[in-house]
LUMNU-703977 format. One line per field, with one value per residue (C-alpha): residue number from 1; x, y, z. Coordinates in nm, 4 decimals. Example, Ala and Ser with C-alpha at 12.3 -4.5 7.8 and 13.67 -1.06 7.14 Angstrom:
2
num = c(1/2)
X = c(1.2300/1.3670)
Y = c(-0.4500/-0.1060)
Z = c(0.7800/0.7140)
This chain:
65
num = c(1/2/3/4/5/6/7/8/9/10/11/12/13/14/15/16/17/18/19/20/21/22/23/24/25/26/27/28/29/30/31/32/33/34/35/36/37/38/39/40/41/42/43/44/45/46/47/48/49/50/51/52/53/54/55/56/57/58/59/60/61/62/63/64/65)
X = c(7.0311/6.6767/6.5610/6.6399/6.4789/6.1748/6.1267/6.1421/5.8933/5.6770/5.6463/5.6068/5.3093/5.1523/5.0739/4.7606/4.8827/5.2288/5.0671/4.8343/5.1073/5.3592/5.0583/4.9954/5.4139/5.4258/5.1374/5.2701/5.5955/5.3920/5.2297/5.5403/5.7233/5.4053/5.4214/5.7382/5.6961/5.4256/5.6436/5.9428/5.7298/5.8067/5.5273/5.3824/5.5337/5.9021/5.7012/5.5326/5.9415/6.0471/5.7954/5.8797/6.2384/6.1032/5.9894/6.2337/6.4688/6.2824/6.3273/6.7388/6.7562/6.5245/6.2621/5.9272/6.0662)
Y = c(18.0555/17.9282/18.2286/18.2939/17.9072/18.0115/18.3249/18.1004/17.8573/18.1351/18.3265/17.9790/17.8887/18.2007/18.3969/18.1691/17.7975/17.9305/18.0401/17.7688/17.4667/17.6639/17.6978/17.2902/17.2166/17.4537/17.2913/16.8885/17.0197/17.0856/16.7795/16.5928/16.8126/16.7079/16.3573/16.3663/16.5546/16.3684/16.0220/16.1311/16.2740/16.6676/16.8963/17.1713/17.4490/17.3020/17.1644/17.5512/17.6782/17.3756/17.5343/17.8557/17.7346/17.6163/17.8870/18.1093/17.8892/17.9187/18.2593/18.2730/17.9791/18.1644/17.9135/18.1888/18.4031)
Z = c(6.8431/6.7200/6.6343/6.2738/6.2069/6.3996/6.1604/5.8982/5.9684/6.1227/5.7690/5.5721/5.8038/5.8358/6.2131/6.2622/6.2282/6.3955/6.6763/6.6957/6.6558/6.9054/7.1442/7.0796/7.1185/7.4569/7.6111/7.5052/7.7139/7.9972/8.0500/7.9735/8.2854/8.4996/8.4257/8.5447/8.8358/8.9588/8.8878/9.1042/9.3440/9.2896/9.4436/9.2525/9.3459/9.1894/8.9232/8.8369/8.8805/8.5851/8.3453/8.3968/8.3779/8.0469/7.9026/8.0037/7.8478/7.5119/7.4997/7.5586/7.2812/7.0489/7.0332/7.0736/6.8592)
């Protein structure tokens, strides 16, 4: 779905600052999914299960293309 968008900005940007800023956006998402775990009380293990939800998510949409 994302995909073809991603390719785009990925070849404007170049490999390096791609990587870099995706690595930067993935890890923001994270810590926003742990701040919310830890404010409704969600243990670890569920919150480990929402990021991997995450990022397995990101790949159907296209989003680490």
């Amino acid at each position: 779905m994302f995909a073809p968008i991603v390719v785009v900005f990925r070849r404007l940007m170049g490999d390096a600052k791609f990587v870099r800023l995706r690595g930067q956006a993935i890890a923001l998402h994270a810590q926003i999914i742990t701040k919310f775990c830890d404010r409704c009380g969600i243990d670890r293990t569920q919150r480990q299960s929402m990021i991997r939800l995450a990022r397995d998510n990101g790949k159907k949409l296209g989003l680490l293309a």
